[in-house]
Each structure stands twice: as structure tokens, then as C-alpha cells.
N, C-alpha and C positions, 0 to 999 in steps of 0.2 A: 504493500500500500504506500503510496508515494504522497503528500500531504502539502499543501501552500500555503503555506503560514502568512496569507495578505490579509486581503479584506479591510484595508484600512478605512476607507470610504465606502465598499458595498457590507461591511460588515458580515462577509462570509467567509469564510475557511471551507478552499476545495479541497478535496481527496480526491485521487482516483482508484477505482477496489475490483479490480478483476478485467482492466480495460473502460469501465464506467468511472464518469465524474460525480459528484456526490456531494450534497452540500453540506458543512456539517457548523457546529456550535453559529447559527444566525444568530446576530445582536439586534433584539428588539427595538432598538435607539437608531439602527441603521435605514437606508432605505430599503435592504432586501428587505426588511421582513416588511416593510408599507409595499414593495412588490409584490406579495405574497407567497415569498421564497420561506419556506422550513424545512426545519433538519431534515436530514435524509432525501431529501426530493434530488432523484437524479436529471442531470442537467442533459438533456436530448441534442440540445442546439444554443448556438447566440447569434444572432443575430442572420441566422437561418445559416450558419453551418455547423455540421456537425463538430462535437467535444469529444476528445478522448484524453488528453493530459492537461491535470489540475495545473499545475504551474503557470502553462500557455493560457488556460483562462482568466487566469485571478489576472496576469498583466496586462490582457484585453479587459478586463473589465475596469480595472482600477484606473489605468490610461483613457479610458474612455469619459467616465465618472471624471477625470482631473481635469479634465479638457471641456467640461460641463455639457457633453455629450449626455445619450441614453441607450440604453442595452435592451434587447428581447429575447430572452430566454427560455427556450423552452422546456420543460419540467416534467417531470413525472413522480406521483408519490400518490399514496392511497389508494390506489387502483386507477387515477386518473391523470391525463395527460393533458396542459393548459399551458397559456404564456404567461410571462412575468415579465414585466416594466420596469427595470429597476432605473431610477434615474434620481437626480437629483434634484432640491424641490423646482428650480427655476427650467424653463424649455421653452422656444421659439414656437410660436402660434403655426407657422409654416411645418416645423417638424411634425406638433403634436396632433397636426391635422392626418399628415398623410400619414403616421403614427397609428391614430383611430383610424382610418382605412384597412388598412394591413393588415391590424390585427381582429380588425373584422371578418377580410378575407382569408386569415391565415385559421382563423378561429374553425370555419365553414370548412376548409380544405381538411384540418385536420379529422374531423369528425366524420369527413366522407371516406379519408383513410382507415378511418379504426373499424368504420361497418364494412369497407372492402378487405381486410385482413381477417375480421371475424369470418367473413362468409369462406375467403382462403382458406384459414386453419380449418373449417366443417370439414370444408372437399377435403383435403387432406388427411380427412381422420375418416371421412368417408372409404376412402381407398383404398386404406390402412386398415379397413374392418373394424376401426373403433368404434365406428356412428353407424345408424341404420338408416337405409337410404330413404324412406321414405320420410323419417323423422327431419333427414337431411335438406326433401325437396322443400318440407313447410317451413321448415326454419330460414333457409335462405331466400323465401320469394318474399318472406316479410321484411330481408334488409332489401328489397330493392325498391319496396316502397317507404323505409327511409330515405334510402339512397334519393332516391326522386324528389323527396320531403327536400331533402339538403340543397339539392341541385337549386331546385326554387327559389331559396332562401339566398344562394349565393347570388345566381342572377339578379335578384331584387336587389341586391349590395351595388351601391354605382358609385365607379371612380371618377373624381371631380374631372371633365375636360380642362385641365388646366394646362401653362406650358408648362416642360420639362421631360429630359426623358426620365427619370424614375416614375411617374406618375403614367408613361408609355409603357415602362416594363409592369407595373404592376396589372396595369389592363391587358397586357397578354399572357401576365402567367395566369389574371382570372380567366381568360379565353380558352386556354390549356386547360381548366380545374373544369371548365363548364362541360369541354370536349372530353373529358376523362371521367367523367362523372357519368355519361351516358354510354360509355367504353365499359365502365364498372358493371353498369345494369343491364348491359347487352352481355358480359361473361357471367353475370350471376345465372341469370337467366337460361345460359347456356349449360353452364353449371348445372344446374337443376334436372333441364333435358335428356343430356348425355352425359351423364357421371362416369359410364364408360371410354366412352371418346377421347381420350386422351388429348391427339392432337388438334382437333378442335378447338377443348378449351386451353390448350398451351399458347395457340396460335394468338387468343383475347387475349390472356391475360400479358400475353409479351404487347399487344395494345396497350392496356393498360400500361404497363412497365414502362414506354414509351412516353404515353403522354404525362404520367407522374413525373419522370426526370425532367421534361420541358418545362413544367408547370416549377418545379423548384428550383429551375433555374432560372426562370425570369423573376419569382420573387429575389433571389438573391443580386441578381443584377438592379433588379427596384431600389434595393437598399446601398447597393455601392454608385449609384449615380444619384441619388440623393446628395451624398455626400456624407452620410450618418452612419455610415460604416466604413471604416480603414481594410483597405485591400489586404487581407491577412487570412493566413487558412488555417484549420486545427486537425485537418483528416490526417 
């Protein structure tokens, strides 16, 4: 376990414990925890790329935070997976707008992930003779009508026509989520049909696979042409 003894302004202490970053002793006096960062919440992403060494983050964060920047962090603890805002109290009307965008759309995206992975791990266990297929088909035709729930929900999210291009990339990675979102409900769907079919649904789900990596890579490019993220990678 390798450990970053910072947090001097975000008030956290990373770990990293098995490849995973991990946040541990948060000071309630800090702004993680008004971000809604607590112990244990492991750390997915910042500022939409992935984490895997604690050192590397506490110095993105901390530099970030010194420079009166803001961080978005994404989290995991309790069974649920959300973003955190850790910023400092003062932020530019400009940033915290396209801020609240983002993590609007980023909020919508994630949630059409977690019902497209739940429906994956079924088929999988389906395959695998853990699950029974027909238990399988019911279960999965009800995420596709979340799935379609979410989809709506994103569409109705509208990015200001403003200029810049961060405000371009963020409306094509939602273009991507919109296209991938009914890529999702076209392989559930299929899923369902022919749980035999291997290549079938290999051929969807490499769709899917496709339009998810576009879709997170135009948010990530949204945030480095803002200007609110420093060119830096932690993969």
C-alpha cells in the first residue's frame, strides 16, 4: 500500500491498495468533505481520467486547488458510484456554469453505464449456467426500459450554444452518449433474443464499446479546452 501524505488544501490522504486509489482520514474542515468525498470512497477518475497512483493525484489535486482551480472526481463507496466537486469556496460564473453542464451530462452517462454493465454481467452469468434464461430475458428487457428512461433524460439536458470549443466537445461527447444509448438497447434487446448467438451479440456490444470510448473522449477533451484541466494523465 503506497500512501500521500498531502491533502493540505483538499484535506484528503490518498492510498493506493491493490492498484485502486482510496481516500482515507477526510478533514471535515476541508472542502472534500463539502464535496462529498468520505473515507474509503474509491477514487474512479479526476477530472475524467482514470487514477491508479495516490501520489500522482494528491499533486493534481493540490496544484489544482493552489491555482484556485476545481476538481471532479469521480467516486465510489456504498455501493454507489457519483461525482465530487471539490473546489475551493470562490469559482468563475463561466467555469461553474459549464461545471453544472457536465456534470449533468456526466451524471446521465454514468447511470446508462451501470444499467449497461448490469445487463452484461446477466448475459454472462447466463452462459456461464449461473442464471436461468428465462429469469434472464425478464430481467434484462426491464433495463432497456430504463435504459430509454435515461436516454430521454439526457436529450432533454441542452448545452448552452455558446462560443468555444469545450462547450463543442461537450455536445459531441452528449451526441456519442445519445448514439450509444440506443446501441445499448439495440444489444440488450438482442441479448434477450439470442443468448445463444454469440457473434451477434459480440458484434453490439463491440458497438457499444465503440461509441462509449468516443463519448469519453470528447468529455475529456470538453475539459482540456476549457482550460480547467492541465494536460496530464494518471493511466
Amino acid at each position: 500500500m503506497a500512501t500521500a501524505e498531502g491533502g493540505v488544501l483538499s484535506g484528503i490522504s490518498f492510498s493506493t491498495i491493490n492498484g485502486t486509489v482510496v481516500a482515507e482520514e477526510v478533514d471535515p474542515l476541508r472542502v472534500a468533505e463539502d464535496g462529498g468525498i468520505v473515507d474509503g470512497d474509491r477514487i474512479i477518475s479526476v477530472d475524467g481520467q482514470d487514477v491508479s497512483l495516490a501520489e500522482d493525484l494528491d499533486s493534481y489535486v493540490e496544484e489544482r486547488l493552489a491555482d484556485g482551480r476545481s476538481i471532479i472526481l469521480e467516486v465510489e463507496g456504498s455501493g454507489n458510484r457519483r461525482l465530487a466537486w471539490v473546489r475551493l469556496p470562490k469559482i468563475s460564473k463561466a467555469d461553474a456554469r459549464f461545471l453544472d453542464v457536465y456534470m449533468q451530462i456526466r451524471g446521465h452517462w454514468n447511470d446508462m453505464l451501470s444499467v449497461w454493465d448490469s445487463a452484461c454481467s446477466l448475459y454472462y452469468d447466463v452462459r456461464s449456467g449461473a442464471e436461468d434464461k428465462a429469469l434472464f430475458r425478464s430481467s434484462v428487457l426491464k433495463e432497456t426500459g430504463e435504459l430509454q428512461r435515461l436516454r430521454t433524460v439526457l436529450i432533454e439536458t441542452k448545452v448552452p450554444s455558446l462560443p468555444g470549443p469545450f462547450w463543442a466537445e461537450l455536445s459531441r461527447a452528449k451526441e456519442f452518449m445519445e448514439w450509444t444509448a440506443f446501441a445499448m438497447d439495440e444489444a440488450i434487446q438482442n441479448m434477450a433474443s439470442e443468448v445463444e448467438n454469440r457473434n451477434s451479440v459480440r458484434r453490439r456490444m463491440d458497438s457499444v464499446k465503440w461509441g462509449r470510448s468516443a463519448a469519453e473522449r470528447h468529455l475529456s477533451l470538453a475539459f482540456r479546452e476549457s482550460g480547467m484541466v492541465m494536460e496530464r494523465s494518471f493511466l
